[in-house]
mmCIF file of the N, C-alpha and C atoms, coordinates in Angstrom:
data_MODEL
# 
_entry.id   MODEL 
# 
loop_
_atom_site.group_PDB 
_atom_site.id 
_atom_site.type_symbol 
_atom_site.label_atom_id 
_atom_site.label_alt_id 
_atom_site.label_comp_id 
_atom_site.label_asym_id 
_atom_site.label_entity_id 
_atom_site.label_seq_id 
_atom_site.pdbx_PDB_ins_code 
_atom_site.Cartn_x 
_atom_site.Cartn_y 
_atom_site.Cartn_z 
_atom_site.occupancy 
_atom_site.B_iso_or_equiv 
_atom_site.pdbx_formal_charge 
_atom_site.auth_seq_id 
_atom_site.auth_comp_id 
_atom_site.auth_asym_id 
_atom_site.auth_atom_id 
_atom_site.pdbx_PDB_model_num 
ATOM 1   N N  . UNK A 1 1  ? 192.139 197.328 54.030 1.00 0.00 ? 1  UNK A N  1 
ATOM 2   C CA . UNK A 1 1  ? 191.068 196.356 54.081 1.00 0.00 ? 1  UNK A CA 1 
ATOM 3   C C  . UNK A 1 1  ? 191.689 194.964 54.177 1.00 0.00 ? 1  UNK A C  1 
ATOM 4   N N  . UNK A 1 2  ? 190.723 194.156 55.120 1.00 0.00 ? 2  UNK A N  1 
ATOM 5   C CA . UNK A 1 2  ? 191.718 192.414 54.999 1.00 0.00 ? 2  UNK A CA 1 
ATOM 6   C C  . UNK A 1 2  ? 191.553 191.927 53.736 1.00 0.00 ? 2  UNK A C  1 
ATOM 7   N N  . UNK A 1 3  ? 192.022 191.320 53.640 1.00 0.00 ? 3  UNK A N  1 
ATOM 8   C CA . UNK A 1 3  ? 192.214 189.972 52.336 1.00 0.00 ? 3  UNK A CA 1 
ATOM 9   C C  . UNK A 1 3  ? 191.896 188.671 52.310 1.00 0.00 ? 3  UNK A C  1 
ATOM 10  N N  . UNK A 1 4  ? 191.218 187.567 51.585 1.00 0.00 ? 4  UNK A N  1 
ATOM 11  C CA . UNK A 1 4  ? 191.217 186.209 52.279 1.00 0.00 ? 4  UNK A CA 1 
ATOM 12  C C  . UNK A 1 4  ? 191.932 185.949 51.406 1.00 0.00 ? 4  UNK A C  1 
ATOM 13  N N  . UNK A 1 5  ? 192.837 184.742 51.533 1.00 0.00 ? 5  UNK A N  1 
ATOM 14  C CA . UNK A 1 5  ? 193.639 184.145 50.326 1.00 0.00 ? 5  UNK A CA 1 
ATOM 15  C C  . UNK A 1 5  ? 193.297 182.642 50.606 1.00 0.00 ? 5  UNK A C  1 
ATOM 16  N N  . UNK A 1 6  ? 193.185 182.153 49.155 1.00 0.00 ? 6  UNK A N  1 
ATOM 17  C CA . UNK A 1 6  ? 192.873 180.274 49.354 1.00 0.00 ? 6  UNK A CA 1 
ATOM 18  C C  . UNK A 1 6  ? 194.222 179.847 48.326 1.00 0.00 ? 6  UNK A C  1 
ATOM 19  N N  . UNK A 1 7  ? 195.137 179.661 49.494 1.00 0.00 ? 7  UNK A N  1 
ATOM 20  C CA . UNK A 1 7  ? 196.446 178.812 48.372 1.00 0.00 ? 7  UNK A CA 1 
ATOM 21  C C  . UNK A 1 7  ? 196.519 177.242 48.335 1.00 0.00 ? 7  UNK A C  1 
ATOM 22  N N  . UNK A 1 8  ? 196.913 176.978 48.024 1.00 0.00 ? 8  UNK A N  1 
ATOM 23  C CA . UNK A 1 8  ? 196.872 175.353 47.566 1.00 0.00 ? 8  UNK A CA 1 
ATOM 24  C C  . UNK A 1 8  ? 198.196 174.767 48.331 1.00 0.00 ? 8  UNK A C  1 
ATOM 25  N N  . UNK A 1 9  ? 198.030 173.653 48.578 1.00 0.00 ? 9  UNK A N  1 
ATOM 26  C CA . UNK A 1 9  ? 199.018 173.672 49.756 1.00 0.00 ? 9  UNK A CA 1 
ATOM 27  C C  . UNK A 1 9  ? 199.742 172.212 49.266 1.00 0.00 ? 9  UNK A C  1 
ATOM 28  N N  . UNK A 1 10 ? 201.019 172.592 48.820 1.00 0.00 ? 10 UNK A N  1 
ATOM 29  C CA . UNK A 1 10 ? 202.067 171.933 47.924 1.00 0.00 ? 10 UNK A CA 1 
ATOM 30  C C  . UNK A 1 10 ? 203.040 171.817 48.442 1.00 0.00 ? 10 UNK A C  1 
ATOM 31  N N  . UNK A 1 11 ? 203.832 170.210 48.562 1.00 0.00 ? 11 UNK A N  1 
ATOM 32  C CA . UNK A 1 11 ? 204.699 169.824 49.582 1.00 0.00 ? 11 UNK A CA 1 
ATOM 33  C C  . UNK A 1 11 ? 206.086 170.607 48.980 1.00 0.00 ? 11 UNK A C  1 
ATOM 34  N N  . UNK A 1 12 ? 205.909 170.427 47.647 1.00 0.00 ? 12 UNK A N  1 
ATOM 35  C CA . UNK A 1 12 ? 207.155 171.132 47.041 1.00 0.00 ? 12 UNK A CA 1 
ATOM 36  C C  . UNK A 1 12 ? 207.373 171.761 46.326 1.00 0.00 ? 12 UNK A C  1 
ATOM 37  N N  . UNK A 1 13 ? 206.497 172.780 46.905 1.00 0.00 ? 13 UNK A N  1 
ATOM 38  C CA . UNK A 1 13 ? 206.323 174.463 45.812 1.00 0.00 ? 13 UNK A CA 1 
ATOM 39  C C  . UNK A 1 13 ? 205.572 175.180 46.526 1.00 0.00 ? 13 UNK A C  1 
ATOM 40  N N  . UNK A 1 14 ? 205.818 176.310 45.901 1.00 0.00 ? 14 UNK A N  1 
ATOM 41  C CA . UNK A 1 14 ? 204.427 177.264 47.007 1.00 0.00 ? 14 UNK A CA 1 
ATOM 42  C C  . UNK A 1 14 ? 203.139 177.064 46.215 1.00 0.00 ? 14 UNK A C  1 
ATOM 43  N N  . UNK A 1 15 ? 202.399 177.703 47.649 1.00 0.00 ? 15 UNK A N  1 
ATOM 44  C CA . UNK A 1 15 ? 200.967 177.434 47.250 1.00 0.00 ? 15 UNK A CA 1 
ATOM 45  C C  . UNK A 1 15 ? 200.677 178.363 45.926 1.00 0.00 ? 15 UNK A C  1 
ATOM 46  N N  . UNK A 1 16 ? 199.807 177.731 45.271 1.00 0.00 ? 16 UNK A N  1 
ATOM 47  C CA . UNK A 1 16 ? 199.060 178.753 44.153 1.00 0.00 ? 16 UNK A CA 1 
ATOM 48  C C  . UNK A 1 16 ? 198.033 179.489 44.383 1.00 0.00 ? 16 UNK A C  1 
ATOM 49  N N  . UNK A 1 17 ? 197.898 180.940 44.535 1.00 0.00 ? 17 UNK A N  1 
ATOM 50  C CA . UNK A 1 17 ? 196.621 181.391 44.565 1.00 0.00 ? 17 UNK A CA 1 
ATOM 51  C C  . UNK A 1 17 ? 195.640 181.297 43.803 1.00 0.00 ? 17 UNK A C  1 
ATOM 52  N N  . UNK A 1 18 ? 194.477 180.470 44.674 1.00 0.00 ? 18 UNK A N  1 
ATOM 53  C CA . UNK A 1 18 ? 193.253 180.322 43.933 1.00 0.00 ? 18 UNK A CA 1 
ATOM 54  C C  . UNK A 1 18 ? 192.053 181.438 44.206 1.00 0.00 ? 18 UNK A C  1 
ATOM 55  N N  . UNK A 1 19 ? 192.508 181.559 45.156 1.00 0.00 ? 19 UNK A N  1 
ATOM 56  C CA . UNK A 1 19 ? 191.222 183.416 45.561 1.00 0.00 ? 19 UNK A CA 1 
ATOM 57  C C  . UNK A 1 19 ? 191.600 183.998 45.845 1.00 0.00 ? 19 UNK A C  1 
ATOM 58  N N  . UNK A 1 20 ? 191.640 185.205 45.868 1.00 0.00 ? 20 UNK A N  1 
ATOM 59  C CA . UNK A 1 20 ? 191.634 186.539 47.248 1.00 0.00 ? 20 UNK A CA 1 
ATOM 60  C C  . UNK A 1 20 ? 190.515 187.549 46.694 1.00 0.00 ? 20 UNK A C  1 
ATOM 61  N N  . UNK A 1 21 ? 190.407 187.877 48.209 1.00 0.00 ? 21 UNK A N  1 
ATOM 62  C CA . UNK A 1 21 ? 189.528 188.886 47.991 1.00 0.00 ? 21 UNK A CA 1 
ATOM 63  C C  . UNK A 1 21 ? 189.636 189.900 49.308 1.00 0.00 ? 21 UNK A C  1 
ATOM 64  N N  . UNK A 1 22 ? 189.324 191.040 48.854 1.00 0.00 ? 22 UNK A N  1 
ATOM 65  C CA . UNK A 1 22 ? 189.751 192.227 49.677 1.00 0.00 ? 22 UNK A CA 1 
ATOM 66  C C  . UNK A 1 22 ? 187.828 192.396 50.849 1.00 0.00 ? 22 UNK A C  1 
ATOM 67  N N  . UNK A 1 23 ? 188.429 192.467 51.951 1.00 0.00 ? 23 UNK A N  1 
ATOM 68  C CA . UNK A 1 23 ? 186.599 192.046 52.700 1.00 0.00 ? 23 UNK A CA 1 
ATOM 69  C C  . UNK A 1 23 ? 186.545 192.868 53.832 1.00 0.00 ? 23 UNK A C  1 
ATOM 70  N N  . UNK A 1 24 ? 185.308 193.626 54.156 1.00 0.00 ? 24 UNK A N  1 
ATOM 71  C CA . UNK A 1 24 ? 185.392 194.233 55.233 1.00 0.00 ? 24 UNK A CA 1 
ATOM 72  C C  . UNK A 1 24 ? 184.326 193.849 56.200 1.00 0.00 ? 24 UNK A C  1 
ATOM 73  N N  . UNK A 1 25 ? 183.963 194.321 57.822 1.00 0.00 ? 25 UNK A N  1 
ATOM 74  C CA . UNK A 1 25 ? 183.136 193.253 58.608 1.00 0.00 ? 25 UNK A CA 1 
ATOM 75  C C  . UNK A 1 25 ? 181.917 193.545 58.018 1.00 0.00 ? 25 UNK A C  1 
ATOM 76  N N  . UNK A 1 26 ? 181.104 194.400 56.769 1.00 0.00 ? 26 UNK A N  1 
ATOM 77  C CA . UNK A 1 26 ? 180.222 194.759 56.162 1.00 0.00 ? 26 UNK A CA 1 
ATOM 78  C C  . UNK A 1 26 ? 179.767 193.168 55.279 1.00 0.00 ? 26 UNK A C  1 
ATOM 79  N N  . UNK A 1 27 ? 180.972 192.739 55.089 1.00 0.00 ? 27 UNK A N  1 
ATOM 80  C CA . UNK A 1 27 ? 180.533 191.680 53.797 1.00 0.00 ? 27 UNK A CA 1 
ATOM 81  C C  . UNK A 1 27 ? 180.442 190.251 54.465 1.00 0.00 ? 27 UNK A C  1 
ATOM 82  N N  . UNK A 1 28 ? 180.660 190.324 56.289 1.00 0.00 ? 28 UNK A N  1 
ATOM 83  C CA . UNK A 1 28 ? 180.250 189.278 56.713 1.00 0.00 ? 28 UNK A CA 1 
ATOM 84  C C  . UNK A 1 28 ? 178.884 189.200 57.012 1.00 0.00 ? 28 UNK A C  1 
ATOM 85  N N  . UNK A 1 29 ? 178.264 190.204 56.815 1.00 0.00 ? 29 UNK A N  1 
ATOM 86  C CA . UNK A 1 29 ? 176.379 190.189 57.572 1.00 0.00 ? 29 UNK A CA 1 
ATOM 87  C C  . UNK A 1 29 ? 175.828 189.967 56.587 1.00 0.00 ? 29 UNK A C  1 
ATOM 88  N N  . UNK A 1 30 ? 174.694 189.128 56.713 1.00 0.00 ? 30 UNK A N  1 
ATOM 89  C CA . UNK A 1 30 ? 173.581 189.055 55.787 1.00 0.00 ? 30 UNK A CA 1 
ATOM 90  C C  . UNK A 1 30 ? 173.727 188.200 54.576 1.00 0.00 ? 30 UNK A C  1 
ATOM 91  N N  . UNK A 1 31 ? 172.953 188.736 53.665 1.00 0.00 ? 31 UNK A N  1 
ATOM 92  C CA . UNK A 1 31 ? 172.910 188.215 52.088 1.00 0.00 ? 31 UNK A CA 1 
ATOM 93  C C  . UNK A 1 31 ? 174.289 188.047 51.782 1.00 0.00 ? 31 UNK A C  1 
ATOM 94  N N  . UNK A 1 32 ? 175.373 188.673 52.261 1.00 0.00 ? 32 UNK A N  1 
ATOM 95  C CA . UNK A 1 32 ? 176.466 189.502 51.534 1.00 0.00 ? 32 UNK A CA 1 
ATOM 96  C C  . UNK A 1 32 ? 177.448 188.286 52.197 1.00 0.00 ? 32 UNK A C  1 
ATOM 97  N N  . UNK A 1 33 ? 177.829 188.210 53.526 1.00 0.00 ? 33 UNK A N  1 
ATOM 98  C CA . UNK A 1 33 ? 177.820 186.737 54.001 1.00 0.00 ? 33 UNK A CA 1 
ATOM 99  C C  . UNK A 1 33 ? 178.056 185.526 53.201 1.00 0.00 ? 33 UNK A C  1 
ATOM 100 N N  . UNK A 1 34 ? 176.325 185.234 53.604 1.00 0.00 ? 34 UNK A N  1 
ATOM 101 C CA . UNK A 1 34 ? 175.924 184.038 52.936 1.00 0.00 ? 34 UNK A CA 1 
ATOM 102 C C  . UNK A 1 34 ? 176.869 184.064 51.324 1.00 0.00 ? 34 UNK A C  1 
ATOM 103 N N  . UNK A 1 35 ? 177.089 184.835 50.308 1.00 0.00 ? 35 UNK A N  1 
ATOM 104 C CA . UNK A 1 35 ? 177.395 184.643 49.010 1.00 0.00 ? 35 UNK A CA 1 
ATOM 105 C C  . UNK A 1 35 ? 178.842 185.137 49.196 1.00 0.00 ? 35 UNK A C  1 
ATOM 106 N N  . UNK A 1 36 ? 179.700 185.212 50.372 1.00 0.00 ? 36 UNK A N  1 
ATOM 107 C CA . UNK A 1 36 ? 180.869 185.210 50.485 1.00 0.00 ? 36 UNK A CA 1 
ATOM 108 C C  . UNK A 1 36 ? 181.887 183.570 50.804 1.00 0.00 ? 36 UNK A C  1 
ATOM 109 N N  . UNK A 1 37 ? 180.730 182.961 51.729 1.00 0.00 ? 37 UNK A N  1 
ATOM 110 C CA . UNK A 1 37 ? 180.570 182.076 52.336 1.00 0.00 ? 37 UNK A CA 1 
ATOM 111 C C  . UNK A 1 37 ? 180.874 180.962 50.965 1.00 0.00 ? 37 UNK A C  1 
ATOM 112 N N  . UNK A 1 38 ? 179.801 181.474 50.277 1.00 0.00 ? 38 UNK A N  1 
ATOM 113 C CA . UNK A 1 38 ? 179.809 180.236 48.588 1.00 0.00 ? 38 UNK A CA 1 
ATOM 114 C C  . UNK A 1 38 ? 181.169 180.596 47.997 1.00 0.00 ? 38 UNK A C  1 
ATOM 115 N N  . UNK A 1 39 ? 181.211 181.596 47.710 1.00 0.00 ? 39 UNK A N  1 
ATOM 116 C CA . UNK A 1 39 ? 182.552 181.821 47.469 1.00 0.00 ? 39 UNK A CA 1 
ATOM 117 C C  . UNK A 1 39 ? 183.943 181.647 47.650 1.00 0.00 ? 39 UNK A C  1 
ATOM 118 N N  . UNK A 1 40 ? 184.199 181.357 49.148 1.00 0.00 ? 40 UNK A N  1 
ATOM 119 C CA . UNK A 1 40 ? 184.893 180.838 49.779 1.00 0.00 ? 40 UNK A CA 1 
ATOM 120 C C  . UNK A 1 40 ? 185.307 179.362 49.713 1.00 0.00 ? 40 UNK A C  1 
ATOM 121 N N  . UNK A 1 41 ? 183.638 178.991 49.437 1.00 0.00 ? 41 UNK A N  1 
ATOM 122 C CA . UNK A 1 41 ? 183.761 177.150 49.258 1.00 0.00 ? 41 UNK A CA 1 
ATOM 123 C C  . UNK A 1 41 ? 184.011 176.778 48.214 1.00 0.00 ? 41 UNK A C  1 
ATOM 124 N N  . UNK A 1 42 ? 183.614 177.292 46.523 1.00 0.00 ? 42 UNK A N  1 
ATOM 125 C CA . UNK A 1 42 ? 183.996 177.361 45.120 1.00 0.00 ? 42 UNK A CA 1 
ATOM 126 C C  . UNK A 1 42 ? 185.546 177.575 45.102 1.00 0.00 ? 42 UNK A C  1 
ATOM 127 N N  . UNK A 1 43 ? 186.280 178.044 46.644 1.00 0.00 ? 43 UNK A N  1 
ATOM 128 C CA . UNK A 1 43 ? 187.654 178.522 46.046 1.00 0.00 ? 43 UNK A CA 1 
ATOM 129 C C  . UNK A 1 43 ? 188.512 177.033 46.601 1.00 0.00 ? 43 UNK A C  1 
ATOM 130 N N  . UNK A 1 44 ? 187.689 176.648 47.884 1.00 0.00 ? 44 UNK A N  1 
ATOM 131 C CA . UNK A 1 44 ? 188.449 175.294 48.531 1.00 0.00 ? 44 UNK A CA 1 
ATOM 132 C C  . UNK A 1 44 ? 188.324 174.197 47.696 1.00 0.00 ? 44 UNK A C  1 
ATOM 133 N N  . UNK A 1 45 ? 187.143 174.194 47.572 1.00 0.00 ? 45 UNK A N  1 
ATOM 134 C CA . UNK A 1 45 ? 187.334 173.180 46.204 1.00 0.00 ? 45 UNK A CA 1 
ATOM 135 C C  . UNK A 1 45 ? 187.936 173.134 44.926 1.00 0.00 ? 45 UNK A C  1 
ATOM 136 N N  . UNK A 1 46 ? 187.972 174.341 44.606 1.00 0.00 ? 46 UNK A N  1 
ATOM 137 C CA . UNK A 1 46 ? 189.290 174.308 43.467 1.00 0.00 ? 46 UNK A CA 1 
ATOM 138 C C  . UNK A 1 46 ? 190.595 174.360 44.287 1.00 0.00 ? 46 UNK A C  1 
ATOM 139 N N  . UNK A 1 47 ? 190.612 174.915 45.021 1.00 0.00 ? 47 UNK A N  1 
ATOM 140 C CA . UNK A 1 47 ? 192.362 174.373 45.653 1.00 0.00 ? 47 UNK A CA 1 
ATOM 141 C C  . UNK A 1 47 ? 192.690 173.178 46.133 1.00 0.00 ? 47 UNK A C  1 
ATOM 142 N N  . UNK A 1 48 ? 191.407 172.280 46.284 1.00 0.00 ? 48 UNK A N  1 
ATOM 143 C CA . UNK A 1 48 ? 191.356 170.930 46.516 1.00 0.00 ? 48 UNK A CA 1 
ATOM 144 C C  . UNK A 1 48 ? 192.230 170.089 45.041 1.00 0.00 ? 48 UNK A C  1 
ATOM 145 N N  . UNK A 1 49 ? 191.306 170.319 44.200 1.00 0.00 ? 49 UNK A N  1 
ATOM 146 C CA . UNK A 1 49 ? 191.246 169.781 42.962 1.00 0.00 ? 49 UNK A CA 1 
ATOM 147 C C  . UNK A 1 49 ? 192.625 169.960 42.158 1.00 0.00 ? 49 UNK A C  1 
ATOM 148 N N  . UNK A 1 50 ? 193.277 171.339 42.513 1.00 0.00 ? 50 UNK A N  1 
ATOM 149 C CA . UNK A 1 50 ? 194.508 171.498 41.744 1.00 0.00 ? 50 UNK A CA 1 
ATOM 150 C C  . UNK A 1 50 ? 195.502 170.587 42.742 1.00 0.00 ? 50 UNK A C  1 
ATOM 151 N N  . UNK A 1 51 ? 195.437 170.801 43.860 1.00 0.00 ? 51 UNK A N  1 
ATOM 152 C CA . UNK A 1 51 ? 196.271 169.908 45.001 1.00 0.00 ? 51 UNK A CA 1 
ATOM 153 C C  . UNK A 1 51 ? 196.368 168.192 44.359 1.00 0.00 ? 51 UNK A C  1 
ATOM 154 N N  . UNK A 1 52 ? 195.225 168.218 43.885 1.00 0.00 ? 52 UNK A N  1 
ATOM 155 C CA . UNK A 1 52 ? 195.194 166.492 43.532 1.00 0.00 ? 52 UNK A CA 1 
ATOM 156 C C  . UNK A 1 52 ? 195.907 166.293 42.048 1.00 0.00 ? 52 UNK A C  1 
ATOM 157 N N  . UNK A 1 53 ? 195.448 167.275 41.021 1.00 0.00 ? 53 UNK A N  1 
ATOM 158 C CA . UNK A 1 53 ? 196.109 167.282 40.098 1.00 0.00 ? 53 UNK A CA 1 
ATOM 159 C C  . UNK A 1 53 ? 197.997 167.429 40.558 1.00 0.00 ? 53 UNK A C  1 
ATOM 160 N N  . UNK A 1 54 ? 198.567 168.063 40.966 1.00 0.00 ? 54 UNK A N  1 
ATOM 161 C CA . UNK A 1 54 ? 199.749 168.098 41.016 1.00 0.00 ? 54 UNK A CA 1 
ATOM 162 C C  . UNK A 1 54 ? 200.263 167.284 42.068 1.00 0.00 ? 54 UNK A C  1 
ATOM 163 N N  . UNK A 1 55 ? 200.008 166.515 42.729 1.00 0.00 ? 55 UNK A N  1 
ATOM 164 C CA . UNK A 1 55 ? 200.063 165.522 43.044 1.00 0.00 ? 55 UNK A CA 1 
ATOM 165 C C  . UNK A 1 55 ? 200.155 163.753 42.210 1.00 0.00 ? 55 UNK A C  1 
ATOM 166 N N  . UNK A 1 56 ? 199.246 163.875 41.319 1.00 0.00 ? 56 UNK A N  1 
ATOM 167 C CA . UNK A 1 56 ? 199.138 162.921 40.324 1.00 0.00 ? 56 UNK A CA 1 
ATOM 168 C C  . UNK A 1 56 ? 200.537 163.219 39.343 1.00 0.00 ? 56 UNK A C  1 
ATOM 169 N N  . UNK A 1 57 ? 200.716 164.509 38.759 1.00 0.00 ? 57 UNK A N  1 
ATOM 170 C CA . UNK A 1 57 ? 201.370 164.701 38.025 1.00 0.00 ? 57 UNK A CA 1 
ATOM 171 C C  . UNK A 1 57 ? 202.861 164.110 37.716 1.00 0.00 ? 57 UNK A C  1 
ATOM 172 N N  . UNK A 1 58 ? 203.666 164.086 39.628 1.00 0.00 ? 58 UNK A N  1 
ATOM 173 C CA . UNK A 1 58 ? 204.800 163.259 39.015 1.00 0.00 ? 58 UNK A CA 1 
ATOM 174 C C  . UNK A 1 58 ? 204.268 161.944 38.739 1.00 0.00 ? 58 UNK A C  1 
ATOM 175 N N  . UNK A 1 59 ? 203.240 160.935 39.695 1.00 0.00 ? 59 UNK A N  1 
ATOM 176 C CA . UNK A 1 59 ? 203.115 159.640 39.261 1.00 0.00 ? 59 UNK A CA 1 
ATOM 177 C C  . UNK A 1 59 ? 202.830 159.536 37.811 1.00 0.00 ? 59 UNK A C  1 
ATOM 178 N N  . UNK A 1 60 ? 202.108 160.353 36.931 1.00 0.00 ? 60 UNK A N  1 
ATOM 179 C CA . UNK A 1 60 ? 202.211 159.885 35.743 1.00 0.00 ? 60 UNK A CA 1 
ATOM 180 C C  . UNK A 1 60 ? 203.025 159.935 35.114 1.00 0.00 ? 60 UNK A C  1 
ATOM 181 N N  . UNK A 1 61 ? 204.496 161.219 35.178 1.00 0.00 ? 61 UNK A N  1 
ATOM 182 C CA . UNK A 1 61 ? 205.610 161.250 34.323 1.00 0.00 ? 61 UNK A CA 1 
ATOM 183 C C  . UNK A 1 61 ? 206.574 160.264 34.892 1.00 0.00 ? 61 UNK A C  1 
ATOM 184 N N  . UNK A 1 62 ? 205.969 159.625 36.415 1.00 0.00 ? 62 UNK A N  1 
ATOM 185 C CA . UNK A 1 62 ? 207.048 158.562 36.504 1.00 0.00 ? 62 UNK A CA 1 
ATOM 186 C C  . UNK A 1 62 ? 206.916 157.252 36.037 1.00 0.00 ? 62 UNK A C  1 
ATOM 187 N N  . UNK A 1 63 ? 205.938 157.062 35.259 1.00 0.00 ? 63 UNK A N  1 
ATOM 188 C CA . UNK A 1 63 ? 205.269 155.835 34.816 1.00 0.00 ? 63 UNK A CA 1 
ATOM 189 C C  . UNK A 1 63 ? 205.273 155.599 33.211 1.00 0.00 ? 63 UNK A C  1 
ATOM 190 N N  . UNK A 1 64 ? 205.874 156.612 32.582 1.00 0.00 ? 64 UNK A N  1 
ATOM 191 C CA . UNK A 1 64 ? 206.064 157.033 30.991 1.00 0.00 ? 64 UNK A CA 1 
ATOM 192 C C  . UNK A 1 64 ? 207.486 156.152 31.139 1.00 0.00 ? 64 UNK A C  1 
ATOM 193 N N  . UNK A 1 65 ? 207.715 154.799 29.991 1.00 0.00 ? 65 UNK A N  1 
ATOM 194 C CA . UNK A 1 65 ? 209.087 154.810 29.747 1.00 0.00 ? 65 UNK A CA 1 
ATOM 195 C C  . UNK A 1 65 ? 209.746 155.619 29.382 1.00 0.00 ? 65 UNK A C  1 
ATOM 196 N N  . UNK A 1 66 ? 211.022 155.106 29.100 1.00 0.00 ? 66 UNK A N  1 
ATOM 197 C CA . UNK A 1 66 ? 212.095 156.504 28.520 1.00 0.00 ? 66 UNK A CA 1 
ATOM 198 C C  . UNK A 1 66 ? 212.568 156.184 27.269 1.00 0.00 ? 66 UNK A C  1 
ATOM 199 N N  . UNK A 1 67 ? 212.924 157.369 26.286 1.00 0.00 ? 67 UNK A N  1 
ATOM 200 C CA . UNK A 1 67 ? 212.585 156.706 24.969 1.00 0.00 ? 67 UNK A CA 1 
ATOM 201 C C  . UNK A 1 67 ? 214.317 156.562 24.528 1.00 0.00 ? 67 UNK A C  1 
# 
């Protein structure tokens, strides 16, 4: 069966998996679709969101003096 995967796309690390899911052309028709579809978008947006977080992350440890 295919797979979708939503990784997060990190200049200097691999991506993190934020979804997968195992899908067949059954779960593209219809109702089944449509609430794959949401699903899909709940996963980009969290791979959005972690992308931004680790991104921020060195600027803030580069902005901590040193003790």
């Amino acid at each position: 069966m295919a797979q979708i995967l939503v990784l997060t796309d990190t200049a200097d690390a691999d991506g993190e998996v934020v979804y997968c899911e195992s899908v067949g052309s059954v779960h593209l028709e219809g109702h089944a679709g449509a609430q794959l579809v949401e699903r899909l978008r709940w996963a980009v947006r969290d791979a959005q969101v972690a992308e931004h977080r680790a991104m921020l992350r060195p600027a803030v440890t580069e902005k901590r003096p040193a003790a």
